[in-house]
TORVOGU-934748 format. One record per residue (C-alpha): x, z, y. Coordinates in nm, 3 decimals, decimal comma, padded with zeros to 5 digits, always signed. Layout:
N
((X Z Y))
...
END
This chain:
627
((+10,831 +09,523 +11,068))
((+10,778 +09,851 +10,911))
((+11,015 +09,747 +10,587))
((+11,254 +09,655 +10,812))
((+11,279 +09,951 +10,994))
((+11,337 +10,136 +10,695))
((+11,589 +09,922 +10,543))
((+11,770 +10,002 +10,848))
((+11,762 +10,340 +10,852))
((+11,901 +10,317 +10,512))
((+12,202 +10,140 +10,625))
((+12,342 +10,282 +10,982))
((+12,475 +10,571 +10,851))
((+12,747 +10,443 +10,573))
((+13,069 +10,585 +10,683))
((+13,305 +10,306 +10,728))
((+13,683 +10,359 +10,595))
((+13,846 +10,014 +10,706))
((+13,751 +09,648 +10,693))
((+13,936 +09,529 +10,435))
((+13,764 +09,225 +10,196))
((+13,775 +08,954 +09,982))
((+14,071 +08,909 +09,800))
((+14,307 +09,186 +09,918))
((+14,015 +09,447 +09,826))
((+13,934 +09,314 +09,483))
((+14,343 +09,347 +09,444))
((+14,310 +09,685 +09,533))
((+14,003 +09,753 +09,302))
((+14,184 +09,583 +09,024))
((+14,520 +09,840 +09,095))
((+14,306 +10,155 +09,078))
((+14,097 +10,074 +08,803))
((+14,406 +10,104 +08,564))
((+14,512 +10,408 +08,724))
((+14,546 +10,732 +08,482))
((+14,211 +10,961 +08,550))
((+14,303 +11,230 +08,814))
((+14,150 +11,315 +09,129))
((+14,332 +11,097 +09,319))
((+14,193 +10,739 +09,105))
((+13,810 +10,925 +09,199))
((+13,941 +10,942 +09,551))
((+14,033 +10,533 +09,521))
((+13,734 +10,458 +09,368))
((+13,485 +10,622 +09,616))
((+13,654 +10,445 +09,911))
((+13,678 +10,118 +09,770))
((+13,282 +10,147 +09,746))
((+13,273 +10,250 +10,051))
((+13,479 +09,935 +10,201))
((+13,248 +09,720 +09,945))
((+12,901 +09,861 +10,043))
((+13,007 +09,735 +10,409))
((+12,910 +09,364 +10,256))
((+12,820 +09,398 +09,963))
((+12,611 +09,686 +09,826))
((+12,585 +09,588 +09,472))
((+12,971 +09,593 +09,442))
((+12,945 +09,912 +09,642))
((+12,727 +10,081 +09,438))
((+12,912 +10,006 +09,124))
((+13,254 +10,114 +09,226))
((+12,987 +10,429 +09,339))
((+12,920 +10,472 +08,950))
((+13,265 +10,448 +08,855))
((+13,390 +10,697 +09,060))
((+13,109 +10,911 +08,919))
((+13,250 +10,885 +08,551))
((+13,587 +10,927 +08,639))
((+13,453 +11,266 +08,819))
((+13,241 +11,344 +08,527))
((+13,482 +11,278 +08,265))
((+13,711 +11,561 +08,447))
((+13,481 +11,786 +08,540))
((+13,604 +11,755 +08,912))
((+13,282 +11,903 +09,053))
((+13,433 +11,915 +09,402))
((+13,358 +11,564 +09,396))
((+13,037 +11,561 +09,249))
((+12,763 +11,617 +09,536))
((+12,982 +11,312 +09,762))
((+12,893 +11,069 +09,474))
((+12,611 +11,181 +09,381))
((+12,459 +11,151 +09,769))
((+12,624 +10,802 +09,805))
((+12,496 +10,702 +09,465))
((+12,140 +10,798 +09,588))
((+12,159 +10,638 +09,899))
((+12,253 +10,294 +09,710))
((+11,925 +10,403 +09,477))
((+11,750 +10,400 +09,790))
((+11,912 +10,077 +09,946))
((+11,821 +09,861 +09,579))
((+11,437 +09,999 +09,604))
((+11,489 +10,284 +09,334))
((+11,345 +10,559 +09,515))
((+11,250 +10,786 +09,180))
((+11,593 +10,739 +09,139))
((+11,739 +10,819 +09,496))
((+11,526 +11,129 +09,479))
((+11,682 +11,224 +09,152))
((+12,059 +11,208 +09,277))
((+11,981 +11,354 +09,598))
((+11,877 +11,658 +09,436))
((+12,183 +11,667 +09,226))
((+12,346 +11,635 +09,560))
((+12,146 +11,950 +09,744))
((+12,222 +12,159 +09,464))
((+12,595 +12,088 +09,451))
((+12,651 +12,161 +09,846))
((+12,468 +12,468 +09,815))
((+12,694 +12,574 +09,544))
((+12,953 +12,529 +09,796))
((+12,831 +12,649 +10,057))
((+12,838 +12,375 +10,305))
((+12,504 +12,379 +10,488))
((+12,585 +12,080 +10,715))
((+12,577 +11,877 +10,404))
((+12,331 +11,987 +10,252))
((+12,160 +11,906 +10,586))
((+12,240 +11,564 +10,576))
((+12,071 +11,526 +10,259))
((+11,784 +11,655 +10,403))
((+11,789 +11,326 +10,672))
((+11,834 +11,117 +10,299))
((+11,510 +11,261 +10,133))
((+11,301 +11,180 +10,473))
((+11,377 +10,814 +10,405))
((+11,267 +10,774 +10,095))
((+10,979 +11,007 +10,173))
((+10,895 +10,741 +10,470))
((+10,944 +10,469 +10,230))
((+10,643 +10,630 +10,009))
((+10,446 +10,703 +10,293))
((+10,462 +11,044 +10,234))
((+10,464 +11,118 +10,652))
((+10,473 +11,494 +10,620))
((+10,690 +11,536 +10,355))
((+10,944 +11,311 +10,579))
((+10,878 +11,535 +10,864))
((+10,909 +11,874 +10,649))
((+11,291 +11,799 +10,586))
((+11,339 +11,601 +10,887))
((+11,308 +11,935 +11,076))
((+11,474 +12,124 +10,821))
((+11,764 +11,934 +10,918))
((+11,797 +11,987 +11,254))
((+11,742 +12,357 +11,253))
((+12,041 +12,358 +11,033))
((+12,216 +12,142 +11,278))
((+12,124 +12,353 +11,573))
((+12,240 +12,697 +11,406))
((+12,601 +12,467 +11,373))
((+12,568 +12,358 +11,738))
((+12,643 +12,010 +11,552))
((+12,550 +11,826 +11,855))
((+12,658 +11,461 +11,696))
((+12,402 +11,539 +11,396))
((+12,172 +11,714 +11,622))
((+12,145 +11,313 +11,765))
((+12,151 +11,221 +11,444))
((+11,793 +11,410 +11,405))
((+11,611 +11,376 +11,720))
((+11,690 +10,968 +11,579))
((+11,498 +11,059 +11,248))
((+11,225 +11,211 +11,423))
((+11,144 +10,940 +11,649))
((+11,153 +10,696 +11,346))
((+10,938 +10,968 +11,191))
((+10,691 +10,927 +11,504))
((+10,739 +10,530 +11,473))
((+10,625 +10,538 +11,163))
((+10,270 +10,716 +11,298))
((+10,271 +10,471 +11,564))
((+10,307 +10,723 +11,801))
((+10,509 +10,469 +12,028))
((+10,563 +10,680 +12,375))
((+10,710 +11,010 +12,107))
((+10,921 +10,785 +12,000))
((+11,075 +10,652 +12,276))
((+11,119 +11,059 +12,457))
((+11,319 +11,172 +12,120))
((+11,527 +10,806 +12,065))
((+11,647 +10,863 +12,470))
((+11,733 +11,189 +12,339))
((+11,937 +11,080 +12,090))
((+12,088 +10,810 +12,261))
((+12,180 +10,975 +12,550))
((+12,411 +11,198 +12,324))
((+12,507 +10,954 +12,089))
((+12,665 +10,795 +12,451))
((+12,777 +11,079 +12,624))
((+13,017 +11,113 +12,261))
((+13,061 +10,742 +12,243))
((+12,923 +10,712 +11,887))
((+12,943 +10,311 +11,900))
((+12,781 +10,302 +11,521))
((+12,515 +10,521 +11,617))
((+12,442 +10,379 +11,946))
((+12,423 +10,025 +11,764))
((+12,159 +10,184 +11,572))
((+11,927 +10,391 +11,809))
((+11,916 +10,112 +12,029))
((+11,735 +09,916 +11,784))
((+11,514 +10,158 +11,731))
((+11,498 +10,142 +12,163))
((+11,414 +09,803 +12,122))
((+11,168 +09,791 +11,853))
((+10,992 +10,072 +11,998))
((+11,015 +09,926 +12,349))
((+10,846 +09,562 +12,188))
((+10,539 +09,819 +12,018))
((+10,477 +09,928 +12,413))
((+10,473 +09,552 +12,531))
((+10,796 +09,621 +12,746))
((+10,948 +09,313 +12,641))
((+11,251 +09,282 +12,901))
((+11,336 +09,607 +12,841))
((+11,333 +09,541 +12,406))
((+11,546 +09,210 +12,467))
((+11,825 +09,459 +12,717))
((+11,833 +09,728 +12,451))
((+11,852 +09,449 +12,126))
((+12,089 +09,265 +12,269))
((+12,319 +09,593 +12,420))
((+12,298 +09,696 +12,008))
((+12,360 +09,374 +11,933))
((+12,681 +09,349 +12,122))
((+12,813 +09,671 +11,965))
((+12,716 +09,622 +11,643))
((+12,969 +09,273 +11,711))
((+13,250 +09,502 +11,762))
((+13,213 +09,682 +11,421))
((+13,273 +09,590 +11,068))
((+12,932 +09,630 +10,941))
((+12,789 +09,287 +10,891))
((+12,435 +09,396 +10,747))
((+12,424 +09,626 +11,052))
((+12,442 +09,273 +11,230))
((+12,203 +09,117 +11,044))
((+11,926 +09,404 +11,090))
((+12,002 +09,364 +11,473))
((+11,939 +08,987 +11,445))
((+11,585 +08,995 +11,264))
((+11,501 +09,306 +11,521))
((+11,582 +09,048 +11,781))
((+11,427 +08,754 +11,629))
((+11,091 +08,963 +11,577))
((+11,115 +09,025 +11,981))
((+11,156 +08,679 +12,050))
((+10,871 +08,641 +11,836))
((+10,603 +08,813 +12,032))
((+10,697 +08,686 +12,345))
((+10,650 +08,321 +12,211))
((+11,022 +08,242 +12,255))
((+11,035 +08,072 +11,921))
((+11,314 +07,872 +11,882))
((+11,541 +08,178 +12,022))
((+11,386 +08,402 +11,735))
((+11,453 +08,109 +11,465))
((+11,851 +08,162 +11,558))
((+11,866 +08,520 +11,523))
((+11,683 +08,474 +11,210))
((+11,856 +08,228 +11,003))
((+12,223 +08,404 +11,112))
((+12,025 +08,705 +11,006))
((+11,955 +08,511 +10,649))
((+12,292 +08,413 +10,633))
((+12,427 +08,753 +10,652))
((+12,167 +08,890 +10,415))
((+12,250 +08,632 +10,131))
((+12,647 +08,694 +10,145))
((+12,560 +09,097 +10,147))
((+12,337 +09,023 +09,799))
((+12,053 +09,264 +10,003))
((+11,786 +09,089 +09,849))
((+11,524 +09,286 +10,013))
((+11,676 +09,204 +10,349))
((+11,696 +08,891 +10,264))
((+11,333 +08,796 +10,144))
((+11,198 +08,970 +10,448))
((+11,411 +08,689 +10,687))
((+11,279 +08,401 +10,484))
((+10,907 +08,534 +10,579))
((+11,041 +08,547 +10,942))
((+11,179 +08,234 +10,932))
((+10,872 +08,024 +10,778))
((+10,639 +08,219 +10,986))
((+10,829 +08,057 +11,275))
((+10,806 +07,716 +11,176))
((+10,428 +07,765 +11,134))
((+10,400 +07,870 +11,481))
((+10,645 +07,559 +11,598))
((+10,434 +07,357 +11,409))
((+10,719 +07,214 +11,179))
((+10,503 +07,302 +10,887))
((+10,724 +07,076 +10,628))
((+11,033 +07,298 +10,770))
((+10,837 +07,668 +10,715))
((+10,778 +07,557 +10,335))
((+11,076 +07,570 +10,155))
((+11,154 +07,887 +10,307))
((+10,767 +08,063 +10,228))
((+10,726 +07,912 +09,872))
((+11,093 +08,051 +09,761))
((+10,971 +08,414 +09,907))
((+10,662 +08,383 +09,771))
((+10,774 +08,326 +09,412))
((+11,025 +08,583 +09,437))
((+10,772 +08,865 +09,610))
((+10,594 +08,755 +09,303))
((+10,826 +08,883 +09,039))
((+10,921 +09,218 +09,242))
((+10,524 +09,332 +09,237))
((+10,482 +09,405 +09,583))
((+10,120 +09,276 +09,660))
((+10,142 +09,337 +10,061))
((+10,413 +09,113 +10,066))
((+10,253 +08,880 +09,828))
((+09,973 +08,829 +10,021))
((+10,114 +08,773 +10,352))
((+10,278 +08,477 +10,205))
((+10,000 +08,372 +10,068))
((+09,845 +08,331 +10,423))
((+10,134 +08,195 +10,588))
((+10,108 +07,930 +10,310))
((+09,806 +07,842 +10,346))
((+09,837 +07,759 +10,705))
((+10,160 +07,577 +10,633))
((+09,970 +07,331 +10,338))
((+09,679 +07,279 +10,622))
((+09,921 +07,184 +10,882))
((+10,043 +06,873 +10,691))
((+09,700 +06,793 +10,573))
((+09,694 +06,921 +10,212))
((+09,365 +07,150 +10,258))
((+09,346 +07,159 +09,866))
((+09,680 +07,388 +09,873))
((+09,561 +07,527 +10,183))
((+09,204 +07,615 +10,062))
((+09,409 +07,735 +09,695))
((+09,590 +08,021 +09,895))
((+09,354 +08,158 +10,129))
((+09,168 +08,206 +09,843))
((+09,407 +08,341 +09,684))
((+09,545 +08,588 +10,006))
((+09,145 +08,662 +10,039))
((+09,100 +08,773 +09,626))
((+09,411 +08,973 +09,624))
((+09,333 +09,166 +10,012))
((+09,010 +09,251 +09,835))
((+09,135 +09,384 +09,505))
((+09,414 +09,570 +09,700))
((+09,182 +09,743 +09,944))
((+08,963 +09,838 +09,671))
((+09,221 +09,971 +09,442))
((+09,289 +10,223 +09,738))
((+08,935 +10,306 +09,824))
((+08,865 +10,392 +09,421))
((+09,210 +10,619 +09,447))
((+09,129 +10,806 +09,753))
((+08,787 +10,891 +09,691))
((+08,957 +11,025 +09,312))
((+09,204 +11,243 +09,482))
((+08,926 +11,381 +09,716))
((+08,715 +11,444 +09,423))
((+09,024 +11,644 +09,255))
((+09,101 +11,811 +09,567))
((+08,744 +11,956 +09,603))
((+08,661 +12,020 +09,223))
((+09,007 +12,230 +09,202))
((+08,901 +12,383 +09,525))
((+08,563 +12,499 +09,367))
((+08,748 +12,619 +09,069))
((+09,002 +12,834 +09,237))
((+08,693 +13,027 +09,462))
((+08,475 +13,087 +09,101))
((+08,813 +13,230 +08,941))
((+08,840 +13,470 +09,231))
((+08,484 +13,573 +09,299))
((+08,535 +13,684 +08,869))
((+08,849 +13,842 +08,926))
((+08,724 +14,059 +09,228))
((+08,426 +14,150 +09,013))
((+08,582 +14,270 +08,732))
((+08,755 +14,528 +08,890))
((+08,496 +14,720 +09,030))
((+08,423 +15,083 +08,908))
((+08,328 +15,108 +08,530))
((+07,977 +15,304 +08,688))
((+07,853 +15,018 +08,810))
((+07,918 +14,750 +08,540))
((+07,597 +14,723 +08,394))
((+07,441 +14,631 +08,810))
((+07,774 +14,409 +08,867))
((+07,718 +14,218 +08,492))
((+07,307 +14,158 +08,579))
((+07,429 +14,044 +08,970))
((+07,744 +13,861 +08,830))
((+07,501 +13,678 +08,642))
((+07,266 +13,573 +08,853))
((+07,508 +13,467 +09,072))
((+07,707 +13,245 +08,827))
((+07,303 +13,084 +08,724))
((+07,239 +13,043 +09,098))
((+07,645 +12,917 +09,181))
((+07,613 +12,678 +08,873))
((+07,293 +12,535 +08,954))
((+07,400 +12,504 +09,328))
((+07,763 +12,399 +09,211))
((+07,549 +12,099 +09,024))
((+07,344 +12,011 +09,309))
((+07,647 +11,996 +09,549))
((+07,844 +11,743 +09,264))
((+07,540 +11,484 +09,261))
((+07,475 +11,487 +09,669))
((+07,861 +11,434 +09,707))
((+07,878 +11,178 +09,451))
((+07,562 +11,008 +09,573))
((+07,710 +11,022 +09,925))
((+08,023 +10,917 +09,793))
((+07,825 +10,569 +09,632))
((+07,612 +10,508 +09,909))
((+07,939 +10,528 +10,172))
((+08,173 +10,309 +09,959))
((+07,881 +10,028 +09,902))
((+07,814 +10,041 +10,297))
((+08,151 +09,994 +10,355))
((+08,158 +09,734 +10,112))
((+07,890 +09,515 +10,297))
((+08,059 +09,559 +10,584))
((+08,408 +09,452 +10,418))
((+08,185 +09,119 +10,253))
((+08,010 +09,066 +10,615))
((+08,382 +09,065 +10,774))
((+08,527 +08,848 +10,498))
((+08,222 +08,556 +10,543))
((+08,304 +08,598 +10,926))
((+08,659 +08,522 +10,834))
((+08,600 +08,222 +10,598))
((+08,366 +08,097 +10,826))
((+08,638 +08,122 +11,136))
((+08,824 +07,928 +10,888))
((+08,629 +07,671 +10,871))
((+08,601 +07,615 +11,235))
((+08,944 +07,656 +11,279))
((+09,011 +07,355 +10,996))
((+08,721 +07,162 +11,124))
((+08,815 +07,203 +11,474))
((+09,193 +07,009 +11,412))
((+08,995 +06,694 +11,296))
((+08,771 +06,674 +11,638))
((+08,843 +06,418 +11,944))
((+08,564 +06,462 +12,162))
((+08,642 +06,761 +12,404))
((+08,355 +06,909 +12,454))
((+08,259 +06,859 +12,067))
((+08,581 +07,073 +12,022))
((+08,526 +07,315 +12,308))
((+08,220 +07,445 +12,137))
((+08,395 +07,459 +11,804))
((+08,642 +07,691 +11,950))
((+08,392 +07,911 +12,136))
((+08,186 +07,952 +11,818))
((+08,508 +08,052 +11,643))
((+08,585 +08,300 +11,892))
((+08,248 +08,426 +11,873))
((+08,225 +08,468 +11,475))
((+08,590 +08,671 +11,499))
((+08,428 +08,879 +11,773))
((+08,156 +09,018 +11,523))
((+08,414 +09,029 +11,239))
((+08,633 +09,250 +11,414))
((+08,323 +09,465 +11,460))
((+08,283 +09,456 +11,079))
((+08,668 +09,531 +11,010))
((+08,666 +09,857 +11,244))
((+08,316 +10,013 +11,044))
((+08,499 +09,916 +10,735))
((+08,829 +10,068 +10,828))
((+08,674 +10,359 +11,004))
((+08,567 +10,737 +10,952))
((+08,224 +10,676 +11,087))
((+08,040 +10,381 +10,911))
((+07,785 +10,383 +11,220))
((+07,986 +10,348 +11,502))
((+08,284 +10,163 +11,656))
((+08,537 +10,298 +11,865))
((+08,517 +10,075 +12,219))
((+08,829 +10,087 +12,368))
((+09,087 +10,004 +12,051))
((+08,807 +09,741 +11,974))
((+08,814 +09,560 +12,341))
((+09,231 +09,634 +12,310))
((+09,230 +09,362 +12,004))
((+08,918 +09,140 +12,106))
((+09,136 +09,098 +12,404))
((+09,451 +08,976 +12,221))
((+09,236 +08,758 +11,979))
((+09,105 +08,621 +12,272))
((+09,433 +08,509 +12,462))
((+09,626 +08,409 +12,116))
((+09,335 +08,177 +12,064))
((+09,357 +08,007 +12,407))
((+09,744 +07,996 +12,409))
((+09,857 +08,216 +12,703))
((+10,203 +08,247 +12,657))
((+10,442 +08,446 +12,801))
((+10,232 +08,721 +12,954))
((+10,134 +08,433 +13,209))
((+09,746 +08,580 +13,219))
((+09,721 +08,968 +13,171))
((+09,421 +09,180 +13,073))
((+09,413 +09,495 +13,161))
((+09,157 +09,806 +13,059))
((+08,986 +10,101 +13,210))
((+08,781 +10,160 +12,910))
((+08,628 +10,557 +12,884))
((+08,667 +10,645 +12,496))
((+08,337 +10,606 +12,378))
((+08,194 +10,540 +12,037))
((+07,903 +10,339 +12,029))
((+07,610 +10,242 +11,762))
((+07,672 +09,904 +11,572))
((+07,315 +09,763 +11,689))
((+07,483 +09,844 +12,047))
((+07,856 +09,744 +11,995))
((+07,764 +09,393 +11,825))
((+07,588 +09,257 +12,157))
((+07,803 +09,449 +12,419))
((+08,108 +09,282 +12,213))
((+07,987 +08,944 +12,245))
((+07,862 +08,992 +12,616))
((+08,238 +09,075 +12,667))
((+08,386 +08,760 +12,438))
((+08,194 +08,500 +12,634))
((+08,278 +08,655 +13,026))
((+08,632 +08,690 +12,880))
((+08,667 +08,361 +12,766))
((+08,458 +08,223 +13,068))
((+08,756 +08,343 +13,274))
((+09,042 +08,198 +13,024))
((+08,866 +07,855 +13,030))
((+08,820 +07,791 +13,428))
((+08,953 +08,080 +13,634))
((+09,336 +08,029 +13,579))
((+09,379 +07,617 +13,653))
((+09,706 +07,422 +13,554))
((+09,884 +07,698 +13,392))
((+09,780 +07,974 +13,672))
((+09,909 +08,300 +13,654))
((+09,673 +08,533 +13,697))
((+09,501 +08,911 +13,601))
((+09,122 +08,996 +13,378))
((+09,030 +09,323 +13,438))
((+08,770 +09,508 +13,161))
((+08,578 +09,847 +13,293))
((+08,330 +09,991 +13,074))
((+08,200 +10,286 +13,142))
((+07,921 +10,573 +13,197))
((+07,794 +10,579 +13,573))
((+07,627 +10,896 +13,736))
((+07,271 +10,726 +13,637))
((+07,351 +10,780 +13,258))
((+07,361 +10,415 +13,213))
((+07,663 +10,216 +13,079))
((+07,808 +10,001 +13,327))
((+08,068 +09,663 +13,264))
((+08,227 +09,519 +13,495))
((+08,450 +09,225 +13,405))
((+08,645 +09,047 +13,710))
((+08,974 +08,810 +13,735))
((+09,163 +08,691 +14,041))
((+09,149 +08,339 +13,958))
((+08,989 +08,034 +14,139))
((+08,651 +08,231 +14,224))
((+08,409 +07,962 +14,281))
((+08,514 +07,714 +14,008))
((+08,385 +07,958 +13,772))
((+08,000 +08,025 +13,899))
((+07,853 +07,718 +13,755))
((+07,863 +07,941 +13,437))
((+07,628 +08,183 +13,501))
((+07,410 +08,015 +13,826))
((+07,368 +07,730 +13,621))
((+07,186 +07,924 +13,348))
((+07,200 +07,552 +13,146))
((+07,482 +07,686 +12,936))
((+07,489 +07,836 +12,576))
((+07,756 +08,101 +12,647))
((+07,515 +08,179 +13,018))
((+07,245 +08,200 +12,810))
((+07,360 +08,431 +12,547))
((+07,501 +08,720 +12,786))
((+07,155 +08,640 +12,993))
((+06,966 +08,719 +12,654))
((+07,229 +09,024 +12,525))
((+07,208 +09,192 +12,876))
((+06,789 +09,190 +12,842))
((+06,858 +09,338 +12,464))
((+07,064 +09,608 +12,617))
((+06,820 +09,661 +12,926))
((+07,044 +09,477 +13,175))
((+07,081 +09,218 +13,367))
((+07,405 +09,008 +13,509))
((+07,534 +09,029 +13,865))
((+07,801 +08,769 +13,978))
((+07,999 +08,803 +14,258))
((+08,223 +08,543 +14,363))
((+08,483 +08,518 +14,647))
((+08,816 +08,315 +14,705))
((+08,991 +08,580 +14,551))
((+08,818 +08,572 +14,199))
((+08,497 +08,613 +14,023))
((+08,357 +08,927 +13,891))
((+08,073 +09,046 +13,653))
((+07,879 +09,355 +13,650))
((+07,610 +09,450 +13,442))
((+07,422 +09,759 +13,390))
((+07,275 +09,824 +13,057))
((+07,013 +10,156 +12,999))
((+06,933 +10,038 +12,658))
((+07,254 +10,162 +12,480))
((+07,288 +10,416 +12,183))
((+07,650 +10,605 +12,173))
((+07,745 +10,705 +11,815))
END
């Protein structure tokens, strides 16, 4: 989704000069390009790109470049900085950001030259998306601000909208969702109050996507399909498209498949006649992802294996590897596991080499950072030193010395503990990335195995097993991904054990809810590991027999410290009550005897409490270790 967003952001803010195409505007193109060079062939030229670049932005871009020579050739330099922003924004659009960066500077310079600081402004608003598209956050946010203090000293209240926008895709981009959504109202509510129908079209995407990130889903589908019917009104097609896929991806998460495989392919069908290849890939994935989850695996093929070849040849590995997953499940769902088994090992070699590619380049820039650091404090300890009184030179020399034998040897030391801690952290974290990668393949397995078994019960404890093994891999992924190699963070952990868990039993539609009061707590792994799995099996209990025939119902997770010290869980649903207790009176059950044996582990033991109203958990455990 991320691309996405940026790609629109790119596009909403083209100024539009008339919806002329086909034919009549290639006449037109073909009229001005024999023109005499003057002024008035630049001013042609630069909106007959703009009319192009509605559709098509190759076209658009060119006619861009023309108008630039013309310019050039007559040293018009009035014109120059226009071009030269549009020129960079089509850099931008085409995935040349170097390049974007380049004109946009051209562009800064020549507005300051003429004095026009509301321009120079809105290339301000241009740098912070290619700055987002490098995720370089604070550089994005450094002229993002810029910006609107400019706009505020103009009492520019349209471009003041214009920012608060930026800054809550700024936010978005930090996934700080609830931000977002304050300064997007903000803008909106201008953009509205001025009736700025392109800009509206726009923010209310950004509404909507930020709207699906906080699981408000009625409130994403009345704010995609509000943009949606603006955007309908206007000649922007692309601006269409991006509202389609936004929509589609919606549709998506709430299950509503064969809604979201509409939006997409009109989306695709857009995308191809603009030539935005980007735009265009990026429905393709949408559209064979869909298919997978439809099950119409021979439909999602075509569609993967043509974006997979051509994510290939553009170098971008996330992409490339996605694919490669979405592949494999395709080639397993119509029975070839030798293509299947081919890409995930594939998707799993390339994850690897692309996570460990960044772990070798951040702990390099760390070392740089603190060796330049150490550098910069010995040049100024010398320089302070040498200008002391010529009295005392012989004292400062002997001290100066002894200082620079005791710095260097310390200055030695400090090098081989950091590099040693350096070692030891990146091979623990490798184990842990291994240990989480056998989970997965193993989850695999099951998951493959599992499609080939009759007997219900057989299958039944296929699936729980599964759902066990991704329990301790997600364990795994959070000490690997984490700042602390010792400890997991409980309540983000339960927030996507919980997901896992109703994904894997097919609750659609928000039909059972869980819902959290989790303290933030960190606790040890030799802690987390059992408590997770006590969690997975109650959890699952209650998916399996507390919600009958398609039962709507809640599961309620509390974990916390009690006034004793000791950690207390209590995990309760308001489903059938009594169906469930066989689980856990029984005591004949694996999944009843693995919390019994976890809870002793932990120093606690289970209490069940069942009424007509539901059935409920609580355990105390004093044998815990917080991180």
């Amino acid at each position: 989704m991320r691309t996405l967003r940026f790609i629109a952001f790119l596009l909403w803010w083209w100024p539009l000069c008339g919806t002329a195409q086909g034919p009549a505007l290639d006449e037109r193109a073909a009229r001005a390009e024999n023109l005499p060079n003057d002024t008035a062939k630049v001013r042609q030229l630069f909106e007959l790109a703009q009319e192009y670049n509605l559709n098509d932005m190759q076209t658009g871009h060119r006619y861009f470049q023309k108008a630039y020579a013309v310019a050039k050739a007559l040293k018009a330099a009035d014109w120059y900085p226009d071009i030269e922003l549009a020129i960079g924004r089509g850099k931008a659009n085409l995935n040349y950001p170097d390049s974007a960066l380049y004109y946009f500077n051209l562009a800064t310079e020549g507005y300051q030259k003429q004095n026009r600081p509301a321009d120079v402004a809105n290339v301000y608003t241009k740098y912070r998306w290619v700055y987002n598209y490098l995720g370089e956050l604070e550089k994005a946010n450094e002229y993002t601000f810029k910006a609107l203090e400019v706009y505020e000293q103009l009492d520019d209240e349209e471009r003041i909208a214009q920012a608060y926008y930026y800054i809550a895709d700024n936010l978005y981009h930090q996934t700080k969702w609830q931000e977002a959504l304050q300064y997007a109202l903000k803008a909106y509510a201008i953009q509205k109050k001025r009736k700025l129908q392109e800009d509206c079209g726009a923010t209310l995407q950004m509404l909507g996507d930020i709207s699906l990130q906080l699981q408000n889903y009625e409130q994403a589908l009345a704010y995609h399909e509000e943009g949606l019917a603006i955007r309908r009104q206007l000649p922007s097609q692309i601006d269409i498209g991006m509202s389609l896929n936004s929509k589609g991806n919606l549709f998506k998460f709430m299950k509503r498949y064969p809604e979201a495989l509409l939006d997409y392919l009109e989306a695709l069908k857009i995308a191809r006649a603009s030539g935005f290849s980007d735009f265009e890939l990026a429905c393709m994935h949408n559209i064979g992802h869909v298919y997978n989850l439809l099950g119409d695996y021979d439909k999602a093929l075509p569609y993967l294996l043509i974006q997979y070849n051509l994510y290939g040849k553009t170098q971008k590995r996330e992409r490339v590897v996605e694919s490669m997953m979405l592949l494999a499940e395709a080639y397993a769902g119509i029975g070839r596991h030798d293509s299947a088994y081919y890409f995930q090992k594939l998707h799993t070699g390339l994850r690897d080499s692309i996570l460990n590619e960044s772990n070798i380049l951040q702990m390099s820039e760390l070392q740089t950072k603190y060796e330049t650091a150490q550098r910069e404090a010995k040049i100024a300890v010398q320089n302070a030193q040498l200008k002391r009184a010529d009295t005392r030179f012989w004292a400062v020399v002997i001290g100066l010395g002894a200082a620079l034998l005791l710095g260097g040897a310390l200055y030695r030391l400090t090098l081989q503990l950091r590099k040693h801690n350096r070692e030891k952290e990146f091979l623990v974290k490798e184990i842990h990335h291994r240990v989480k990668n056998n989970l997965q393949v193993l989850s695999s397995l099951l998951y493959l195995q599992s499609r080939h078994i009759k007997d219900d019960a057989a299958l039944d404890a296929v699936r729980e097993g599964q759902s066990r093994v991704e329990a301790m891999g997600l364990i795994h992924q959070k000490l690997y991904m984490g700042d602390n190699l010792a400890a997991v963070e409980m309540r983000d952990y339960l927030y996507q054990l919980g997901d896992s868990l109703l994904n894997s039993f097919g609750v659609e539609n928000g039909r059972v809810k869980i819902i959290y009061h989790v303290e933030p707590m960190h606790l040890d792994v030799d802690t987390a590991i059992p408590l997770g799995l006590i969690i997975n099996e109650l959890v699952t209990n209650s998916l399996k027999y507390a919600f009958p025939d398609n039962r709507a119902g809640i599961i309620e997770i509390s974990l916390r410290r009690n006034d004793a010290g000791k950690l207390h869980l209590n995990v309760t649903d308001n489903g059938t009550g009594a169906a469930a207790t066989a689980f856990m009176e029984g005591g004949t059950s694996f999944g009843s005897s693995l919390v019994e044996i976890l809870s002793k582990k932990l120093g606690g033991a289970p209490q069940i409490l069942t009424t007509a109203e539901g059935y409920a958990t609580n355990i105390e455990f004093s044998n815990f270790k917080l991180a």
